[in-house]
N, C-alpha and C positions, 0 to 999 in steps of 0.2 A: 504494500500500500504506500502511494508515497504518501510526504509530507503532508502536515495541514496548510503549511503556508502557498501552495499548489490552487489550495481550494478556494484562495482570498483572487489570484490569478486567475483562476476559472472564473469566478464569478463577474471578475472584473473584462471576461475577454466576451461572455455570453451575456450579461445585463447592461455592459458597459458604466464607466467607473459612479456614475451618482447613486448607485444600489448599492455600491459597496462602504458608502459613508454613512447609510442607514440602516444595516445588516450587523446584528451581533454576530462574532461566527461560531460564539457558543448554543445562537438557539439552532444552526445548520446542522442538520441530519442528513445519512447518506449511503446508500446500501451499495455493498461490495460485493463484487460476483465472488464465490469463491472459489470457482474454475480460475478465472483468469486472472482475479484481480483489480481486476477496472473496477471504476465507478459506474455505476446503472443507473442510479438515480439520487436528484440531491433534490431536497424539500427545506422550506424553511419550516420550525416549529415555533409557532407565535404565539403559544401561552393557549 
């Protein structure tokens, strides 16, 4: 799996960067295949 600091990167490359200054990236959840490893899917968890 890589890093978390990846996923500040991601989010910034697919929302583009004004999401990522309103985004805690502790409420980001994000399920890992365990075949391969990839990321499958990131969801934000908003309370």
């Amino acid at each position: 799996m890589r890093k978390l600091k990846d996923i500040s990167y991601i989010l910034d490359y697919v929302f583009g960067r004004s999401i990522h200054d309103s985004i805690d990236l502790g409420q980001i959840k994000f399920l890992v295949s365990k075949k391969t490893g990839k990321v499958k899917q990131l969801y934000c968890d908003d309370g």
